[in-house]
C-alpha positions in Angstrom: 69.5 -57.9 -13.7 67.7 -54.7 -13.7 69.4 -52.2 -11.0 66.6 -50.7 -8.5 66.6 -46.6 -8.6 66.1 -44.9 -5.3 64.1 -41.7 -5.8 65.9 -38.6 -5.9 65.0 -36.3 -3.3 63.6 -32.7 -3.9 66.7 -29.9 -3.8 66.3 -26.6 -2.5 66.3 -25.4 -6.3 63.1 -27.4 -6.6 61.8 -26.5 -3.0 62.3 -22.7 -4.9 60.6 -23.3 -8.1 57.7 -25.2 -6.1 57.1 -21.5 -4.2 57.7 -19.1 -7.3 54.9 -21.1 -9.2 52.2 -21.0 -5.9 53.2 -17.2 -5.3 52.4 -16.9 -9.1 49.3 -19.1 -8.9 48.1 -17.3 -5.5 48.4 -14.0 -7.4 46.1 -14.8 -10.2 43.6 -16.3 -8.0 43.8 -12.8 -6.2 43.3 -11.0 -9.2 40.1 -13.3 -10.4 38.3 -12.4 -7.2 39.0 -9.4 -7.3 37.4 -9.0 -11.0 34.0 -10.8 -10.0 33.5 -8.6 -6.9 33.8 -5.8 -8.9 31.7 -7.0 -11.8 29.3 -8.1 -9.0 29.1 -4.5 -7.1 28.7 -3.0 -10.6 25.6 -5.2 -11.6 24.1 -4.8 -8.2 24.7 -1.2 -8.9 23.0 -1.0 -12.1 19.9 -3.3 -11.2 19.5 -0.9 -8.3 19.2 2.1 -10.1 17.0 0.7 -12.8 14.7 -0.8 -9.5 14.7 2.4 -7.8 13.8 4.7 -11.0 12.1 1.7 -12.8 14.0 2.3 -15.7 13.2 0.0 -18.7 15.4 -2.8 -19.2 17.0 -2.5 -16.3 14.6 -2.6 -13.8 14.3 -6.2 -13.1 14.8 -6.0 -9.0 11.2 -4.0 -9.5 9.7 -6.4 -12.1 10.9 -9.5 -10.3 9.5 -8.5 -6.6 6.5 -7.9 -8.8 6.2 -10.6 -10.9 6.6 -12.7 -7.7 4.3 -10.8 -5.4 1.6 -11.4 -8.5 2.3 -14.9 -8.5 1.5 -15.1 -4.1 -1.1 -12.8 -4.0 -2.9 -14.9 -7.1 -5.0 -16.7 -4.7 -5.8 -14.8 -1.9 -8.7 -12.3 -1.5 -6.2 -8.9 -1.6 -5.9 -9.9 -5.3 -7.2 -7.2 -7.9 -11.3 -6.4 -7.4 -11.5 -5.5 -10.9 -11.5 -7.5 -14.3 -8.1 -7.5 -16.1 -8.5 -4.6 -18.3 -5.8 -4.5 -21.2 -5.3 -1.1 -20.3 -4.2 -1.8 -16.9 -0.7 -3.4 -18.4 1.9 -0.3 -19.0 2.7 -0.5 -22.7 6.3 0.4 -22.3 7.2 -1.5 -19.9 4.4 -4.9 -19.3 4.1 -3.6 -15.4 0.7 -4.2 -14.4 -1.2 -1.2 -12.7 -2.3 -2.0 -9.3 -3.6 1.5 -8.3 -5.0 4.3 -9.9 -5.1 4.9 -13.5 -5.0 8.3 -15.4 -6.7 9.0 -18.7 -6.4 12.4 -20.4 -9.3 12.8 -22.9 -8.6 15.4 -25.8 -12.3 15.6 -27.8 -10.3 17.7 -31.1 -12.4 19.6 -33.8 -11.3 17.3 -36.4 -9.6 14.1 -37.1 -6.9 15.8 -37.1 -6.2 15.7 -33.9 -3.4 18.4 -33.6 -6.0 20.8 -33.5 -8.0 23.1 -31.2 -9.1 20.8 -28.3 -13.2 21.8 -27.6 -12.9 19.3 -24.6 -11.2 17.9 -21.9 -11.9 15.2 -19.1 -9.2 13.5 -16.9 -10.7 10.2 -16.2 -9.7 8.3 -12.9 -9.8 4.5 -12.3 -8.8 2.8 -9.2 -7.8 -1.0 -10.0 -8.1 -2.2 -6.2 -11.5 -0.3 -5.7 -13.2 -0.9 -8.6 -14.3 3.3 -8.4 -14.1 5.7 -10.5 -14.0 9.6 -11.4 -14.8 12.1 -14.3 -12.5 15.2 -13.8 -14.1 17.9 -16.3 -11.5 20.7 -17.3 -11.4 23.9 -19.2 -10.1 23.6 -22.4 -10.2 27.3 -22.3 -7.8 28.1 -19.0 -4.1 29.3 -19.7 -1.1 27.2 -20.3 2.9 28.7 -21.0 4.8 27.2 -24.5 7.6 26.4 -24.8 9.0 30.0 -25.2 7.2 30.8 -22.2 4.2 32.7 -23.8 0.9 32.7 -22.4 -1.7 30.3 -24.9 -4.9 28.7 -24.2 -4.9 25.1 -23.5 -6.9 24.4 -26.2 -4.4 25.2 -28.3 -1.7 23.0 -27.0 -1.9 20.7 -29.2 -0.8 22.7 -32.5 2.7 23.8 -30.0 5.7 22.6 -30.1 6.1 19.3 -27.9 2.0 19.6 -28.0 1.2 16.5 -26.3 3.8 17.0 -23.1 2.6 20.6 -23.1 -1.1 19.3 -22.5 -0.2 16.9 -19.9 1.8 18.5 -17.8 -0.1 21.6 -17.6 -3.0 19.3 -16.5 -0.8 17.3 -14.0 0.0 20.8 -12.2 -3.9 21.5 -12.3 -4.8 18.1 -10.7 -2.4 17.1 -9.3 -2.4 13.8 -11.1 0.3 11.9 -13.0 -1.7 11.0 -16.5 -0.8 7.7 -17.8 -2.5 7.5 -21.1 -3.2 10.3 -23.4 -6.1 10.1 -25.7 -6.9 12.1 -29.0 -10.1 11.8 -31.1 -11.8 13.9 -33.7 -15.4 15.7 -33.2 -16.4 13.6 -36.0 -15.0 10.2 -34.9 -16.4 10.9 -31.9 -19.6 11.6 -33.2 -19.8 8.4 -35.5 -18.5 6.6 -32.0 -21.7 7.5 -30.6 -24.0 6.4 -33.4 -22.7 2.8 -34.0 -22.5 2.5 -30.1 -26.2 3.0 -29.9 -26.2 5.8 -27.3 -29.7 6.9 -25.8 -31.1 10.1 -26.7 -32.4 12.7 -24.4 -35.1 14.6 -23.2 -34.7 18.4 -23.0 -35.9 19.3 -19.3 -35.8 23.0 -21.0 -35.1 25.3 -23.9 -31.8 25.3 -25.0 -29.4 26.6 -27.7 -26.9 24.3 -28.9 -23.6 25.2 -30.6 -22.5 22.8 -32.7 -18.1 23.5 -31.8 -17.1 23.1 -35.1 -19.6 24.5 -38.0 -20.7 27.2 -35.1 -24.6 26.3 -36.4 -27.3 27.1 -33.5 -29.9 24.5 -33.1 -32.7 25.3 -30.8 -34.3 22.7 -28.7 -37.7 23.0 -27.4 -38.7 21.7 -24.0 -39.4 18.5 -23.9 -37.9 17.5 -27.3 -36.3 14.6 -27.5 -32.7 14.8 -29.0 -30.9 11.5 -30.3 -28.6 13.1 -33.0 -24.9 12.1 -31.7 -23.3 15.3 -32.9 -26.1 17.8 -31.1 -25.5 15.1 -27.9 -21.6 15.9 -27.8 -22.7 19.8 -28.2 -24.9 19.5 -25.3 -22.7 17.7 -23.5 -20.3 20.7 -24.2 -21.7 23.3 -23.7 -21.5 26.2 -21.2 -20.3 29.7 -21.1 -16.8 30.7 -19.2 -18.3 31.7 -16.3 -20.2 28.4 -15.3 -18.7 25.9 -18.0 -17.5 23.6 -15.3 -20.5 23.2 -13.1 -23.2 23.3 -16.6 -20.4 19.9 -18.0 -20.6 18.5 -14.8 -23.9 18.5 -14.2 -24.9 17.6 -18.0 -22.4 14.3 -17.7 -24.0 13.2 -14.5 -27.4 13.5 -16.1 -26.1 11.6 -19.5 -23.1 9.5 -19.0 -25.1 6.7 -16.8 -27.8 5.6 -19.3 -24.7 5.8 -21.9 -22.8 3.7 -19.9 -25.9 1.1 -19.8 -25.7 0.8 -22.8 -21.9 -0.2 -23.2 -22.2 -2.3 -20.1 -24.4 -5.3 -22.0 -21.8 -5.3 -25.2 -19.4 -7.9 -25.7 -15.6 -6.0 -25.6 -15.2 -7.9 -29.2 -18.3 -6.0 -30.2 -16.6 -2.8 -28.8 -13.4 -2.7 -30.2 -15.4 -3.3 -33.3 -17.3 -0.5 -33.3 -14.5 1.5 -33.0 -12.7 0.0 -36.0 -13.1 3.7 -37.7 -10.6 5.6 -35.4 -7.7 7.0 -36.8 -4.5 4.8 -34.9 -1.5 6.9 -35.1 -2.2 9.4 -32.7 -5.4 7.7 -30.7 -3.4 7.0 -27.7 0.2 8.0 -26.2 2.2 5.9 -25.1 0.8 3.6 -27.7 0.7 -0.1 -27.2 1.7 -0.6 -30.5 -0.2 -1.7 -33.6 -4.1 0.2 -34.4 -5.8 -2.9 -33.4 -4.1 -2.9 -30.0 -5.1 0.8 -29.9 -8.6 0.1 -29.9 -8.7 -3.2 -27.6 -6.9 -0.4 -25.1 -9.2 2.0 -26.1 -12.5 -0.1 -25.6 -11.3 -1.6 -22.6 -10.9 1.9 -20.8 -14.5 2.4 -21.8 -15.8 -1.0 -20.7 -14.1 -0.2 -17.1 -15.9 2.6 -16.8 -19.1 1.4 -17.9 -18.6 -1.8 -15.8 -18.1 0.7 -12.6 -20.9 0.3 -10.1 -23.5 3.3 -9.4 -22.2 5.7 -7.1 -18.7 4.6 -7.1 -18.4 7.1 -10.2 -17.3 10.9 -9.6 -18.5 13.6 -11.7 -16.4 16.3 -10.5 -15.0 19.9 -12.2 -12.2 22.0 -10.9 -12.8 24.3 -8.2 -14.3 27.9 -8.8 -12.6 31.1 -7.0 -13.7 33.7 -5.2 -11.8 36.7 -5.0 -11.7 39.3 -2.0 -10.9 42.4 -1.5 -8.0 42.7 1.1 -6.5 46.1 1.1 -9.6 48.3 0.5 -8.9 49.2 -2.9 -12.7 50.5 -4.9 -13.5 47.5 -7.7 -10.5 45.4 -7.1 -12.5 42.3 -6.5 -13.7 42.6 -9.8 -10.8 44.3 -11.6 -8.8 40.9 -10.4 -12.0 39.0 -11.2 -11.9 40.1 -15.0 -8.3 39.1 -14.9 -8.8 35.5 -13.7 -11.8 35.2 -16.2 -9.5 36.2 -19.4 -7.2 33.7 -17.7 -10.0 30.9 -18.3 -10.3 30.4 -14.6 -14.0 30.0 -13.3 -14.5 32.7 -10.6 -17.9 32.1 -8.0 -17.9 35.3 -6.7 -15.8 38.9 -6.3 -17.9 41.8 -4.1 -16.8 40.2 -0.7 -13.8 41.6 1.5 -11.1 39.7 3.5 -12.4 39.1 7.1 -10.3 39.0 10.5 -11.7 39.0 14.1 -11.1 41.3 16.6 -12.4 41.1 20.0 -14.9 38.2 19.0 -16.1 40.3 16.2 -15.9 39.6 12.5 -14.4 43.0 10.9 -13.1 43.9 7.3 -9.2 43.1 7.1 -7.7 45.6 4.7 -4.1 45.2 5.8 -2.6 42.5 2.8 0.1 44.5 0.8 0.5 41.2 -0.9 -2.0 39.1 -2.7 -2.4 35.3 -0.8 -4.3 31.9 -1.6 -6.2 29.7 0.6 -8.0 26.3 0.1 -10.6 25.4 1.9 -10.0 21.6 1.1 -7.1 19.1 1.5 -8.3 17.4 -1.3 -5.2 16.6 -4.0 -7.0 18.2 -6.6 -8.2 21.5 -4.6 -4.6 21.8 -3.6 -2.8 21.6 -6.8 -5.6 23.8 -8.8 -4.6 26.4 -5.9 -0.9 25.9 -6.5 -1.4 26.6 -10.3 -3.5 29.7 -9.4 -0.7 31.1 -7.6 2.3 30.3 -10.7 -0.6 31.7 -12.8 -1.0 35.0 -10.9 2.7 35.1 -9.1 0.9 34.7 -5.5 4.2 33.3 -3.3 2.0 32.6 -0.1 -0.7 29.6 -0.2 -2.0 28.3 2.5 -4.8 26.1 3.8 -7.7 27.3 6.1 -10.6 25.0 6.4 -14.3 26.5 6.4 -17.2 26.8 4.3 -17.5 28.4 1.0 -15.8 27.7 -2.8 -12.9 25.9 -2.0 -10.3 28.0 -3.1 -9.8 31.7 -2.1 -7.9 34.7 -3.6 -7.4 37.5 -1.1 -6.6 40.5 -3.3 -4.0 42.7 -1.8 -2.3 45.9 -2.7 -0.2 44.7 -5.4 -2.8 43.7 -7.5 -4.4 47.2 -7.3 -1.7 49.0 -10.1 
């Protein structure tokens, strides 16, 4: 007969060993929370850096809220008025631009295209308003290297760190932030021209055409009509210093239209096609990669601009200065004038003197010891162009005063005058 075993019941030395092992057990649990909060603050910390400087990789907070706010905004009428350009997708990082677009233009005088720059348009395109704007600028206006020394822009490209020397010296002119960076050759540009079919035109007057890199003259009769691409870009190009932006400006408005006609009725296959001759290492910066993604970005910035509605494209140059005299000084207007011209800055006028009123009367103002800007416009452009005037000239004091007139002012004062 088998004998039946009570169960023993627990001592205090297993009540003890029971505690030691929960202590131990509660310690560990303490220390693995402890771990994933950590490893959960430092995550957070990193995805919100990344989202807040939208640094690559990193920034998914960003690229999530607007992958998602794509995804609910698909539908609805706030959704993108303009065709989905493949330019309009960042290359570095696949963000789509939902605003405006920046385009640096560098026309080079050779394929080559760390060469002399012989022109320059910043070309603006606003994705929600389907608009548009041509921003001519002087190749020819001043620009600091990297060791500080004084060079023309035109020859930024050849300095050291070429290509950020070029855009940021244009950011500070126009105030704008430029996304893409564009390079092409004279002759590429000229061959661009001929296999896009570009209209000719009809000289209203005569005119003397310098061709910007053989120097040749042509002259052009009245009347004649001119289809050669290369005398087109020269045309398009040409102008002395003293009215270079206003004679572009006006030449592009007069052109550029019945050009982009023509581009507006080819397939962007056909485009990129005739582009297929482009050089693709240095055509655009940041590049999206391979030549043939080069040109589709490339023909796709010139169908949006073709594709933009009359009137809702700018033809615009930066502002010209007028300088006055404002400490009394003979000839200082156009001692400073001479001084802005060398500088490459356009200069509308320099015989008038600084004004102020006294007793409702308008009288000469020859009290300013220090030189001084103003702008006449609060326009982004105006204001930055005036900004750069002053770094360019050491003027500390800008300020705006709305009225009539050129847009930006330069009150000479008695510092200019040694």
């Amino acid at each position: 007969m088998k004998e039946n075993k009570k169960p023993r019941k627990a001592g205090p030395e297993d009540k003890e060993k029971i505690s030691r092992v929960g202590r131990r057990h509660q310690k560990e649990a303490k220390k693995k929370r402890k771990v994933i909060i950590v490893l959960i603050l430092v995550v957070g910390a990193v995805l919100a850096v990344g989202g807040i400087f939208n640094i690559p990789y990193i920034n998914v907070v960003r690229e999530g809220g607007s992958w998602i706010g794509e995804r609910f905004s698909g539908d609805t009428e706030e959704g993108p008025a303009s065709p989905d350009y493949a330019f309009l997708t960042e290359p570095l990082s696949g963000r789509y631009n939902s605003g405006e677009v920046e385009i640096l233009l560098a026309l080079c005088n050779s394929t080559d295209t760390s060469d002399a720059i012989v022109g320059l348009a910043l070309l603006t395109y606003d994705v929600e308003g389907a608009k548009g704007e041509l921003y001519i600028l002087p190749e020819i206006t001043t620009a600091y290297n990297a060791f500080g020394e004084e060079i023309e822009l035109s020859q930024a490209l050849g300095e050291e760190g070429g290509a950020d020397l070029l855009r940021s010296t244009v950011n500070n002119m126009t105030g704008a932030d430029v996304d893409y960076l564009v390079r092409m050759g004279f002759p590429d540009g000229v061959l661009s021209i001929q296999r896009l079919g570009f209209p000719s035109m009809l000289m209203e007057e005569d005119e003397v055409l310098v061709n910007p890199i053989s120097n040749e003259y042509s002259y052009i009769d009245a009347r004649q009509e001119v289809g050669d691409a290369d005398r087109i870009i020269s045309y398009l190009l040409a102008g002395n210093a003293e009215d270079i932006n206003i004679a572009r400006v006006k030449r592009a408005g007069e052109y550029l239209p019945g050009a982009f006609a023509v581009i507006r009725v080819v397939d962007i296959s056909q485009l990129q096609e005739s582009l297929d001759h482009l050089e693709g290492d240095d055509l655009i910066d940041p590049s999206p990669g391979s030549r043939e993604d080069e040109l589709r970005y490339l023909a796709s910035m010139i169908q949006a601009f073709a594709d933009i509605d009359e009137g809702k494209l700018v033809y615009r140059g930066v502002p010209r200065v007028e300088v006055l005299n404002g400490c009394g000084v003979p000839d200082l207007g156009k001692k400073v004038g001479d001084e802005l011209t060398a500088k490459g800055v356009a200069v509308a006028g320099t015989g008038g003197n600084a004004k102020t009123t006294v007793d409702g009367e308008e009288v000469n103002d020859f009290s300013h010891e220090r030189s001084s800007i103003i702008y006449r416009s609060q326009d982004k452009r105006v204001v930055a162009y005036a900004e750069y005037l002053a770094v360019l000239l050491a003027v500390n004091e800008v300020s705006y005063e709305p009225g009539p007139g050129p847009e930006v002012v330069l009150i000479a004062g008695r510092d200019r005058a040694g």
